[in-house]
Biopython code that builds the backbone (N, CA, C, O; Angstrom):
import numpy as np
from Bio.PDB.StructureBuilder import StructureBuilder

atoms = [
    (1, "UNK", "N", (258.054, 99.222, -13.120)),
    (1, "UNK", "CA", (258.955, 100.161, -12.481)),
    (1, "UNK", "C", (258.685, 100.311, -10.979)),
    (1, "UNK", "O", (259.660, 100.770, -10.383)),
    (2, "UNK", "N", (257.637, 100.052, -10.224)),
    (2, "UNK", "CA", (257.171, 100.205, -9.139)),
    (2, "UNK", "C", (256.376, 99.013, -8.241)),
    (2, "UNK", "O", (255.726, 99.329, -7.244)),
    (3, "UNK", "N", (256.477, 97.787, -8.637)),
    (3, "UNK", "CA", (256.289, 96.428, -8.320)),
    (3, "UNK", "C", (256.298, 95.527, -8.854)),
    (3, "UNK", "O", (257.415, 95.743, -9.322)),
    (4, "UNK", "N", (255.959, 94.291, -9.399)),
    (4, "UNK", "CA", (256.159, 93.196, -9.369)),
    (4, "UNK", "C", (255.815, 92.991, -11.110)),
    (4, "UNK", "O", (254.622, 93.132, -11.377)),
    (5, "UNK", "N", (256.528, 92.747, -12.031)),
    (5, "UNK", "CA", (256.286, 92.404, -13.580)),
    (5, "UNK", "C", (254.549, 92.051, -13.010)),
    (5, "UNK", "O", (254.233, 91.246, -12.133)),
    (6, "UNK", "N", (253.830, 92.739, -13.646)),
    (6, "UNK", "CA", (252.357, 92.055, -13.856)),
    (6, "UNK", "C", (252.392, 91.007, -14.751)),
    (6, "UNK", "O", (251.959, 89.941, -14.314)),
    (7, "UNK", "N", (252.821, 91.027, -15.971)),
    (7, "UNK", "CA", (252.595, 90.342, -16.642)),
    (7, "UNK", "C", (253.031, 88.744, -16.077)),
    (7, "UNK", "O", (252.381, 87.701, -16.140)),
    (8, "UNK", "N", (254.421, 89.016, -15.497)),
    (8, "UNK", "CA", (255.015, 87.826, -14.935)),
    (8, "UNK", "C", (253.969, 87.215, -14.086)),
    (8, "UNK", "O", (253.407, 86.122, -14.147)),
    (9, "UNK", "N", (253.850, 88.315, -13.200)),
    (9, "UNK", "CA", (252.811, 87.547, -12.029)),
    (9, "UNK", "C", (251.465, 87.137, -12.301)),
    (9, "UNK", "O", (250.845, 86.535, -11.425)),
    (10, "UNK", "N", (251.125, 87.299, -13.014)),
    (10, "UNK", "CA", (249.489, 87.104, -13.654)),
    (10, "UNK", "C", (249.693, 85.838, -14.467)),
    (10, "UNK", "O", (248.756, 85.046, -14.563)),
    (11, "UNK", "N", (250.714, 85.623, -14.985)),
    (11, "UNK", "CA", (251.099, 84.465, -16.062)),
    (11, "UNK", "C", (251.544, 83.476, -14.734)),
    (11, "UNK", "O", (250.698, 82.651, -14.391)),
    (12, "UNK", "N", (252.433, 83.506, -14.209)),
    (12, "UNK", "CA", (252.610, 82.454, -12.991)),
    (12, "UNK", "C", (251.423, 82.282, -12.496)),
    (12, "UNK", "O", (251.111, 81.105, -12.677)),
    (13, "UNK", "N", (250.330, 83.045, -11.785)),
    (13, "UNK", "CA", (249.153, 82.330, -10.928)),
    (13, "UNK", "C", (248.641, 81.959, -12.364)),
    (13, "UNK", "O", (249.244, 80.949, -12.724)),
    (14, "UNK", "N", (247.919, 82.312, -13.147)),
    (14, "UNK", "CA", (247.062, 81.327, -13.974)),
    (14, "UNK", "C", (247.434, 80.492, -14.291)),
    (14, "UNK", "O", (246.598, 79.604, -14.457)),
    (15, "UNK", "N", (249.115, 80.092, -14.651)),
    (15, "UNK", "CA", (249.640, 78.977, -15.102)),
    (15, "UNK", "C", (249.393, 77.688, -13.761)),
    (15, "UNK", "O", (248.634, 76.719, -13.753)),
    (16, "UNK", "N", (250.478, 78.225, -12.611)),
    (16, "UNK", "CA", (249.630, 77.401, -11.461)),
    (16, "UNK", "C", (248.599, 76.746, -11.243)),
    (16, "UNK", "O", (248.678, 75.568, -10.895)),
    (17, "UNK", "N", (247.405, 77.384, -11.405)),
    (17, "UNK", "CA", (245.961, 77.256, -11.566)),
    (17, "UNK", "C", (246.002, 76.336, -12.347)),
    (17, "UNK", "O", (245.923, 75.349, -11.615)),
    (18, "UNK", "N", (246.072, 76.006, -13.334)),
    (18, "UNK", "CA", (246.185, 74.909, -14.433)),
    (18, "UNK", "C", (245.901, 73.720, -13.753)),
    (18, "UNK", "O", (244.899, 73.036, -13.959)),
    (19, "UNK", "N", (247.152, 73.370, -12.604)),
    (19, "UNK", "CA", (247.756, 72.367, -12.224)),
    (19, "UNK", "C", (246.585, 72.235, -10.541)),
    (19, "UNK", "O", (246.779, 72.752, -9.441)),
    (20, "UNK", "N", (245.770, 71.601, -10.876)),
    (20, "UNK", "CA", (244.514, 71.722, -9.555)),
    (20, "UNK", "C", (245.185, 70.647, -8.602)),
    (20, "UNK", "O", (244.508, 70.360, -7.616)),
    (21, "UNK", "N", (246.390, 70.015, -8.734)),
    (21, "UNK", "CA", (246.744, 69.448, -7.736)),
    (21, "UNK", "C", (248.027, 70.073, -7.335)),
    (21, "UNK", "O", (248.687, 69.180, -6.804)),
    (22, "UNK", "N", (248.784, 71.339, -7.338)),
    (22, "UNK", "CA", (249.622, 72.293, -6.628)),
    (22, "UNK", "C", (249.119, 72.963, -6.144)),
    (22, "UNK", "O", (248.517, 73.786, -6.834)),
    (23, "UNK", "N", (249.001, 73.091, -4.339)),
    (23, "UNK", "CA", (249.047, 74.387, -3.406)),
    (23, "UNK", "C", (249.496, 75.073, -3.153)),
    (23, "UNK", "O", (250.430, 75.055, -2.352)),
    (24, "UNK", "N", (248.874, 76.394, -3.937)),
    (24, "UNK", "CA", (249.551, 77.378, -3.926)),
    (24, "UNK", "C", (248.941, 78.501, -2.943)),
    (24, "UNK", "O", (247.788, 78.853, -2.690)),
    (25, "UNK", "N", (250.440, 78.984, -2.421)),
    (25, "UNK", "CA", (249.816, 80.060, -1.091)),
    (25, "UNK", "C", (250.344, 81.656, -1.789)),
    (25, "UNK", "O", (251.325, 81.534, -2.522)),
    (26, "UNK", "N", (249.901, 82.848, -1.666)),
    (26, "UNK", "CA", (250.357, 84.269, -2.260)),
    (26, "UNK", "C", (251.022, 85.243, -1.031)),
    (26, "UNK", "O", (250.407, 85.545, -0.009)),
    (27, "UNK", "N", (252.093, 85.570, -1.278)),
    (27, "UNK", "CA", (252.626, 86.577, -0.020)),
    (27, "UNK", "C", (253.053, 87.428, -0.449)),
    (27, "UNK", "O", (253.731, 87.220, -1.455)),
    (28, "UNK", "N", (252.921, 88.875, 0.043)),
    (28, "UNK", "CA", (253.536, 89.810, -0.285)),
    (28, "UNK", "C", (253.988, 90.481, 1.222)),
    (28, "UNK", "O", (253.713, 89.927, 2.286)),
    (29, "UNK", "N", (254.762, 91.825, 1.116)),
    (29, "UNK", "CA", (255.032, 92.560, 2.408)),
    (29, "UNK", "C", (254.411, 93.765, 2.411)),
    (29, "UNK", "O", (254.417, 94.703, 1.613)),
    (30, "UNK", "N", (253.847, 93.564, 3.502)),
    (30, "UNK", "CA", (252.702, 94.206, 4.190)),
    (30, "UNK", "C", (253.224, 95.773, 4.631)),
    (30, "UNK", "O", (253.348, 96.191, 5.783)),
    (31, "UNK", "N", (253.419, 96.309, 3.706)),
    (31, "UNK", "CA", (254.061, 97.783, 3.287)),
    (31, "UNK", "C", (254.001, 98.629, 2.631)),
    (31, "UNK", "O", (253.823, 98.300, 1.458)),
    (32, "UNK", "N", (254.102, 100.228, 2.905)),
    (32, "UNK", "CA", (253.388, 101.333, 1.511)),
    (32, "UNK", "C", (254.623, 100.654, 0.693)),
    (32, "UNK", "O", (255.424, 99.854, 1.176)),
    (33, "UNK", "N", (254.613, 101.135, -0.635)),
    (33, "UNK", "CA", (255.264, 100.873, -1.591)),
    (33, "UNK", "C", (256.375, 102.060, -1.756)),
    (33, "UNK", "O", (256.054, 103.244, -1.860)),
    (34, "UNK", "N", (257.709, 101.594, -1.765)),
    (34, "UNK", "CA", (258.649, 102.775, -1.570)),
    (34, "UNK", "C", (258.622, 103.882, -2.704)),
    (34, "UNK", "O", (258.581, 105.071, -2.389)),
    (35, "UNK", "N", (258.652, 103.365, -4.389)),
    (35, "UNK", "CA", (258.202, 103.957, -5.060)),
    (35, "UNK", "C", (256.568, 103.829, -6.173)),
    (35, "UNK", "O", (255.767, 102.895, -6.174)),
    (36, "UNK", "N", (256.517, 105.129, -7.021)),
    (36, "UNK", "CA", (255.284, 104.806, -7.423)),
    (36, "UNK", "C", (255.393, 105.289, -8.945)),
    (36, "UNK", "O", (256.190, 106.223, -9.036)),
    (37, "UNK", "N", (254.898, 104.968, -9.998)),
    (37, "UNK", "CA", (255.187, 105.327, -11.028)),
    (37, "UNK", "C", (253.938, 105.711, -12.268)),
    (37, "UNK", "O", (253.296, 104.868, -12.894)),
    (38, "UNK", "N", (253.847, 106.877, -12.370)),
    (38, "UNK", "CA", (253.009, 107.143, -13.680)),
    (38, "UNK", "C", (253.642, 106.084, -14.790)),
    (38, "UNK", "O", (254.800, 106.026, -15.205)),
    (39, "UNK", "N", (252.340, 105.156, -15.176)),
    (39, "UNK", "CA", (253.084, 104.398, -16.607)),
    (39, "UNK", "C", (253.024, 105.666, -17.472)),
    (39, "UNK", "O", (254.115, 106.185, -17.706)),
    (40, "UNK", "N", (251.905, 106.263, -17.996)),
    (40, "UNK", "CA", (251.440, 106.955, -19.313)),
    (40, "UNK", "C", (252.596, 107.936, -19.064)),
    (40, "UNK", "O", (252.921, 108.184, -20.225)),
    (41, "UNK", "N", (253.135, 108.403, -18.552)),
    (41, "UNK", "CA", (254.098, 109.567, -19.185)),
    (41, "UNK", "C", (255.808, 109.058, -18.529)),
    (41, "UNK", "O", (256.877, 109.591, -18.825)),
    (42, "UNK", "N", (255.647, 108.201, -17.839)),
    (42, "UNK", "CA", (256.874, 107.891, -17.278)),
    (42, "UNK", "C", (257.524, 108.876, -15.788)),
    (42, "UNK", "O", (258.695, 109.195, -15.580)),
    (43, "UNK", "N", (256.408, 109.148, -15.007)),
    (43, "UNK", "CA", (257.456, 109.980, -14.144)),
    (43, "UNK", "C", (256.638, 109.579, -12.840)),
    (43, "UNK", "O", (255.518, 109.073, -12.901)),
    (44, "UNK", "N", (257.331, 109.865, -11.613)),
    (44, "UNK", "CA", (257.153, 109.542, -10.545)),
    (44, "UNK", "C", (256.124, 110.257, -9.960)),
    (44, "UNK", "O", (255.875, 111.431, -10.235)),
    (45, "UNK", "N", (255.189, 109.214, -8.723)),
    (45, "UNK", "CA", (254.164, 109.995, -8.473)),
    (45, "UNK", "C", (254.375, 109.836, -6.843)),
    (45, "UNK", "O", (255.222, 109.378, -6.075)),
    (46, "UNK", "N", (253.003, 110.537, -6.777)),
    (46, "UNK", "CA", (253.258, 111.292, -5.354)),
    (46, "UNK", "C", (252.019, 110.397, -4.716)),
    (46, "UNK", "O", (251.025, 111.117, -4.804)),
    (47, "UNK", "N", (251.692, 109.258, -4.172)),
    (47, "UNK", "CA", (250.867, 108.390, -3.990)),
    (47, "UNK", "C", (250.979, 107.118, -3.485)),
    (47, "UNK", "O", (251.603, 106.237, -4.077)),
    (48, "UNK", "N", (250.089, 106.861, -1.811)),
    (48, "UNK", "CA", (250.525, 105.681, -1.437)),
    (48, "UNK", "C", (249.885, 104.408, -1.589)),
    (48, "UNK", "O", (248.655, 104.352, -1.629)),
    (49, "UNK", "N", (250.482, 103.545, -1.664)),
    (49, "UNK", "CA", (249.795, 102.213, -1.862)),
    (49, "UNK", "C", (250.873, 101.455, -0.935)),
    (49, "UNK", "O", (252.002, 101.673, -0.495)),
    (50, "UNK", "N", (249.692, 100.234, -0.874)),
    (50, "UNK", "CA", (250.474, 99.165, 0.008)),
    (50, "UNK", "C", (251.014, 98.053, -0.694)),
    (50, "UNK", "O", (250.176, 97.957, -1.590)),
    (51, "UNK", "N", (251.780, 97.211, -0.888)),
    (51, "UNK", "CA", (252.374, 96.309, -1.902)),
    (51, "UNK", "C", (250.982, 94.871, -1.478)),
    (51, "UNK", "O", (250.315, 94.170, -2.238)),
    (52, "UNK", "N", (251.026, 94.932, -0.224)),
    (52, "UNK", "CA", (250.180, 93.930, 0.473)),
    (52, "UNK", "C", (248.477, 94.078, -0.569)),
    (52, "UNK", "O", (248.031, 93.099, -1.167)),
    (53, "UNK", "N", (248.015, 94.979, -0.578)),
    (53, "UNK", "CA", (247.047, 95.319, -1.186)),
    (53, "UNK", "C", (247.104, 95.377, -2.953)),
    (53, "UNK", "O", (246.397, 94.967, -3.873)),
    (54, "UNK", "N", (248.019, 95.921, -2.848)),
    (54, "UNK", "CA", (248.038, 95.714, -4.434)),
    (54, "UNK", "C", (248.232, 94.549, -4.774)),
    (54, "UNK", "O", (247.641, 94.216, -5.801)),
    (55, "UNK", "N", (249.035, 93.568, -4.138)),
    (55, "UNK", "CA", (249.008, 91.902, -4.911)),
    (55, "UNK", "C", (247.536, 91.349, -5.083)),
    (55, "UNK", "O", (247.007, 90.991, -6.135)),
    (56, "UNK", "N", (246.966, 91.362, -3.748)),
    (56, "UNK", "CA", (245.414, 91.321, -3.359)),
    (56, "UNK", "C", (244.782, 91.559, -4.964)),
    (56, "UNK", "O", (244.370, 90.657, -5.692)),
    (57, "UNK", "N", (244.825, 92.988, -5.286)),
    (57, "UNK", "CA", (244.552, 93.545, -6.195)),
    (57, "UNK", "C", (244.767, 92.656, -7.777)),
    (57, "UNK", "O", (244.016, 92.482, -8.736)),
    (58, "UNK", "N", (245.801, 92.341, -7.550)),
    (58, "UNK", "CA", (246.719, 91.998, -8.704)),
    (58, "UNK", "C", (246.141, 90.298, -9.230)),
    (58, "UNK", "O", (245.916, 89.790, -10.328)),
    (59, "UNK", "N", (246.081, 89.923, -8.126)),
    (59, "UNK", "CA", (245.490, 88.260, -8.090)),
    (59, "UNK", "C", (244.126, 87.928, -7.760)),
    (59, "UNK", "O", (243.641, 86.828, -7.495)),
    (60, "UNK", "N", (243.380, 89.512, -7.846)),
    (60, "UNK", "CA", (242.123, 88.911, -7.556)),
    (60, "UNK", "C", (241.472, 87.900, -6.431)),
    (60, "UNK", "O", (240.583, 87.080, -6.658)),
    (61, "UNK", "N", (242.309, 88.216, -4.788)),
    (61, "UNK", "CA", (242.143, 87.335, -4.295)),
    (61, "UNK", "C", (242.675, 87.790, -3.055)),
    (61, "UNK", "O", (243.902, 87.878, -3.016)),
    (62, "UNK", "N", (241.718, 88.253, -1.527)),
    (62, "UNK", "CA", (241.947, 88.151, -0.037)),
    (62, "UNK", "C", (243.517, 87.897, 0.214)),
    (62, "UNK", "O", (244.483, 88.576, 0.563)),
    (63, "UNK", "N", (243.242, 86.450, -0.177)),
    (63, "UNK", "CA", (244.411, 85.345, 0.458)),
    (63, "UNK", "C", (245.502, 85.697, 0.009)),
    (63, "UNK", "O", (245.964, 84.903, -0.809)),
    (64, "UNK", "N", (246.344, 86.925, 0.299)),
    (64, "UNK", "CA", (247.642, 87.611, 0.579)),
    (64, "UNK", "C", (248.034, 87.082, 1.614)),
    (64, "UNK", "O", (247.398, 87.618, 2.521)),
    (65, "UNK", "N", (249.035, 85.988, 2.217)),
    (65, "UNK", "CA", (249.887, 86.517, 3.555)),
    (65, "UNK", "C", (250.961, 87.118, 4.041)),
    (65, "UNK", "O", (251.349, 87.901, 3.174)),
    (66, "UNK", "N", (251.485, 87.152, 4.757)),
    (66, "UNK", "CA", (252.217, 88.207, 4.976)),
    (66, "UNK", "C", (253.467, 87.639, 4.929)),
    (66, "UNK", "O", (253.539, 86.480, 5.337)),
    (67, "UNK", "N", (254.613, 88.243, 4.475)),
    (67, "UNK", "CA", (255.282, 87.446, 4.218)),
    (67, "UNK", "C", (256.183, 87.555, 5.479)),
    (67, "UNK", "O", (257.313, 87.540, 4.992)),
    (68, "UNK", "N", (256.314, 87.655, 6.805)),
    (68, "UNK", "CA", (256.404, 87.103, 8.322)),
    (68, "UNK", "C", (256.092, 85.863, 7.974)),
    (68, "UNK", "O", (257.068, 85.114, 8.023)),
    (69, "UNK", "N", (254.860, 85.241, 7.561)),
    (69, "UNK", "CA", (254.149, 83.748, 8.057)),
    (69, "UNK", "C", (255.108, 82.873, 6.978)),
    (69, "UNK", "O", (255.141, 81.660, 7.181)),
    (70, "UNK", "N", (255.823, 83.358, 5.942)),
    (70, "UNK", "CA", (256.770, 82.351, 5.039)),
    (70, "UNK", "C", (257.679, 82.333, 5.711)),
    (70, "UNK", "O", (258.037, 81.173, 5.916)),
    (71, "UNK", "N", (258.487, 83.313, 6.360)),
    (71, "UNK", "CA", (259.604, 83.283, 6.973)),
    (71, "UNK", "C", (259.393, 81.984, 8.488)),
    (71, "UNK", "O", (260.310, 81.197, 8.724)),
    (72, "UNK", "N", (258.435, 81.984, 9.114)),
    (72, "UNK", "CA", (257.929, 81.035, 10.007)),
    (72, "UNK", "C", (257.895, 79.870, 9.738)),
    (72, "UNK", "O", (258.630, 79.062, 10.305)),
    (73, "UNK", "N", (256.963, 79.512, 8.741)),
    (73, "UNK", "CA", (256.733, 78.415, 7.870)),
    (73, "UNK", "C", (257.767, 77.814, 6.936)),
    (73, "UNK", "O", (257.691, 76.587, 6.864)),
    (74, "UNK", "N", (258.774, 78.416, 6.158)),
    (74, "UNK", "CA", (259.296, 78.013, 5.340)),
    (74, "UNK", "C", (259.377, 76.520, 4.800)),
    (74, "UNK", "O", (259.061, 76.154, 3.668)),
    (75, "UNK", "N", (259.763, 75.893, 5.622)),
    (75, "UNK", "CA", (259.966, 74.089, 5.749)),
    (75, "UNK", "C", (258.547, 73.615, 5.065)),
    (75, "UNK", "O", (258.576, 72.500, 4.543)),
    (76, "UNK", "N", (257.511, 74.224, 5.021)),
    (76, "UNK", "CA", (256.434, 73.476, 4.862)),
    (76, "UNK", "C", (255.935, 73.862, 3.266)),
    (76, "UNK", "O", (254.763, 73.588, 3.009)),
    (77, "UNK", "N", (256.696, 74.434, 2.271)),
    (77, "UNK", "CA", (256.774, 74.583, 1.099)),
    (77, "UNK", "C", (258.022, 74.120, 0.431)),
    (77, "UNK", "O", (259.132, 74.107, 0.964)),
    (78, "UNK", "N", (257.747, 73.748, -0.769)),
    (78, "UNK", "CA", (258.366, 72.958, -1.633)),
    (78, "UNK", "C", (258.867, 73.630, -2.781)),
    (78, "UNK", "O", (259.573, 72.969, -3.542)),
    (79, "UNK", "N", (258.554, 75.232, -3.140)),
    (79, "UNK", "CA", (259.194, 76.074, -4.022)),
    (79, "UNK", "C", (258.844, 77.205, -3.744)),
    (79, "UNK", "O", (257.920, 77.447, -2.968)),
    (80, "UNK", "N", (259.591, 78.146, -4.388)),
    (80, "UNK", "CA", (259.096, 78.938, -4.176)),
    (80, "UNK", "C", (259.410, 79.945, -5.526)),
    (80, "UNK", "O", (260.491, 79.825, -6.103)),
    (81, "UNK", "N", (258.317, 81.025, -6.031)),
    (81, "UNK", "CA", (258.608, 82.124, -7.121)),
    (81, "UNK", "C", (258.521, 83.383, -7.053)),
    (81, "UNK", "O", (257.465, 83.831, -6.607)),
    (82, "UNK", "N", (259.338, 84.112, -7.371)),
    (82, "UNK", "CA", (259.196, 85.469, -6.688)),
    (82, "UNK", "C", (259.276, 86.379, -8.251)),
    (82, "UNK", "O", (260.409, 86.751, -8.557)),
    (83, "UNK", "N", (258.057, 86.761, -9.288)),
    (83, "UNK", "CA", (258.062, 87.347, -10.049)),
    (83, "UNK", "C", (258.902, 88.738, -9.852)),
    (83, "UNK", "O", (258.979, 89.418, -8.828)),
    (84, "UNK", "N", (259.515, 88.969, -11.142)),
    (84, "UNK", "CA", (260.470, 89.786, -11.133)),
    (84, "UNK", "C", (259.866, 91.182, -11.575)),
    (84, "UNK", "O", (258.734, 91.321, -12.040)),
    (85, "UNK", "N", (261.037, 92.470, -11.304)),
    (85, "UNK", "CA", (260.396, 93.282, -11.619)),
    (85, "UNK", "C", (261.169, 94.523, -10.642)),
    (85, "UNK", "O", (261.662, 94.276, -9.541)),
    (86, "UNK", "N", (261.163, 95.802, -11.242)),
    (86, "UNK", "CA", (262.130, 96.846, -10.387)),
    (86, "UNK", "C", (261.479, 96.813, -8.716)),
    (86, "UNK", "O", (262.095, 96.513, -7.694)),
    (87, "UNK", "N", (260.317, 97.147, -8.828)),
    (87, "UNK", "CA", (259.847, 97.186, -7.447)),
    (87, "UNK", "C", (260.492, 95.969, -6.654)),
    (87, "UNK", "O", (261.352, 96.204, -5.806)),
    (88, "UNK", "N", (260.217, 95.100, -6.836)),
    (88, "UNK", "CA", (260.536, 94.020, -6.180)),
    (88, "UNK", "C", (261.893, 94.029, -5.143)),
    (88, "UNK", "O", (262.077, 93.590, -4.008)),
    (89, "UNK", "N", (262.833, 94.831, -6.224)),
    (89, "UNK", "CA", (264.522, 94.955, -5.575)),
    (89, "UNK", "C", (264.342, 96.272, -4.508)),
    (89, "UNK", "O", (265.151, 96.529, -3.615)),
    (90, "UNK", "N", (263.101, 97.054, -4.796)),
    (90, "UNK", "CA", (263.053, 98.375, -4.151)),
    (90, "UNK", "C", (262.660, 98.078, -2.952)),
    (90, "UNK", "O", (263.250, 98.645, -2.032)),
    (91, "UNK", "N", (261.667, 97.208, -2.655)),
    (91, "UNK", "CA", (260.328, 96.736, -1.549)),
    (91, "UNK", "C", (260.994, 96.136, -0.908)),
    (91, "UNK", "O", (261.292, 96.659, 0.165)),
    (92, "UNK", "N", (261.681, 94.482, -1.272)),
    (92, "UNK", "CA", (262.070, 93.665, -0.733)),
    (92, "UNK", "C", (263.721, 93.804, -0.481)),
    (92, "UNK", "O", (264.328, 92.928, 0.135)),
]
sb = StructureBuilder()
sb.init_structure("model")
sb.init_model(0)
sb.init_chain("A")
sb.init_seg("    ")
for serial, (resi, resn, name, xyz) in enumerate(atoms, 1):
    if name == "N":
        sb.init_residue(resn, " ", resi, " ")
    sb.init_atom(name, np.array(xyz, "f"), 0.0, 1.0, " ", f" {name:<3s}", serial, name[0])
structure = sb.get_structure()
């Protein structure tokens, strides 16, 4: 309700991972998160987070960039996946 399907996104990088000859780069936007969501009872909370940090979080892993440097770069990737999920339409 408030970012990116975990499940999706956790299943895409490990699946990736699999494949030790695809380079894979992680970007998110470097932003509080517009909304925030109690799972356990379902209601909205009052609490900031950064989407940038939480992917960090999410993937176990620094190497977040920002997603400015995709928009720059684009040409120099060959796909791209953008796990789904309400936040996602909210953020981005």
């Amino acid at each position: 309700m408030d970012g990116s399907d975990v499940v999706e996104a956790i299943s895409l990088a490990v699946n990736l991972d699999k494949h030790k000859y695809i380079a894979v780069d992680y970007f998110a936007i470097d932003q509080e998160m517009t909304h925030h969501w109690d799972h356990q009872n379902w209601t909205s909370m009052n609490r900031v987070r950064n989407a940038k940090h939480e992917a960090a979080r999410l993937l176990r892993t620094a190497h977040i960039y920002d997603l400015d440097y995709l928009k720059e770069e684009i040409k120099s990737y060959d796909g791209l996946f953008i796990p789904g999920g309400r936040g996602v339409a909210w953020n981005l």
